[in-house]
C-alpha positions in Angstrom: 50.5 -25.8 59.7 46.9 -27.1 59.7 44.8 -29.0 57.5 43.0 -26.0 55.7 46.7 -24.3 55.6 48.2 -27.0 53.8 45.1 -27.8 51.1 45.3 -23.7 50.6 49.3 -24.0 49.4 47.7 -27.1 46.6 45.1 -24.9 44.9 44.9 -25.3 41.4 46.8 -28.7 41.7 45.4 -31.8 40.3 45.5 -35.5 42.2 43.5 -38.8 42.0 40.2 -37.9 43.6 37.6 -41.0 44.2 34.4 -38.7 44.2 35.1 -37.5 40.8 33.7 -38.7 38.1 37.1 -39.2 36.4 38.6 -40.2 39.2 41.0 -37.1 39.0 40.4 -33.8 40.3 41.4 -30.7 40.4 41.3 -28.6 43.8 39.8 -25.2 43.2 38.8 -23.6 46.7 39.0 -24.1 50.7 36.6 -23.7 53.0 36.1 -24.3 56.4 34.3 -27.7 56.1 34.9 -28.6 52.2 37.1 -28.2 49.7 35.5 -27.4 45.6 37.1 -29.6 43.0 36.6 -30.0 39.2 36.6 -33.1 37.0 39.9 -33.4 34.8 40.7 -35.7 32.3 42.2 -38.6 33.7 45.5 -40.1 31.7 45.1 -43.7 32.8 41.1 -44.3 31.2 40.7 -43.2 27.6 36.8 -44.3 27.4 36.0 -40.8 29.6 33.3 -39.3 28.8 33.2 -35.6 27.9 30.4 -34.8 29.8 32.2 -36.1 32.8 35.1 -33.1 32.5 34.5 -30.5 34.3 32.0 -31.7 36.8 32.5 -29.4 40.2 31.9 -31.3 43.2 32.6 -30.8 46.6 34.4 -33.3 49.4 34.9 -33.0 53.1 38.2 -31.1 54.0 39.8 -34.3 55.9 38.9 -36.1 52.1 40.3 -33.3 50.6 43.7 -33.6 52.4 43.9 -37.3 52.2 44.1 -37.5 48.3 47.0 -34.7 48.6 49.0 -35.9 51.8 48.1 -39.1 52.5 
């Protein structure tokens, strides 16, 4: 299984994700470079701010498969 394969089977999955904005993320779609996530709440900082949920952003797929696999 490749890289793209594996980030495919953890759609809709969240995990800690440094280029959010909550530091969480969850992974929405695959492409053939990046990989579309959306802010989530994160459960270890209760000062979020709301206007940080639900922030879509987009990583590198090699980023992408670090914060699942790595």
């Amino acid at each position: 299984m490749n890289k793209i394969e594996e980030l495919k089977a953890v759609i809709g999955k969240e995990t800690s994700q440094n280029f959010s904005p909550t530091c969480r993320g969850k992974l929405l779609k695959v492409n053939k470079v990046y990989s579309l996530f959306e802010s989530v709440p994160s459960p270890y900082d209760k000062n979020q701010k709301p206007e940080s949920i639900g922030v879509l952003y987009k990583v590198p797929n090699s980023i992408a498969w670090n914060s699942f696999f790595y």
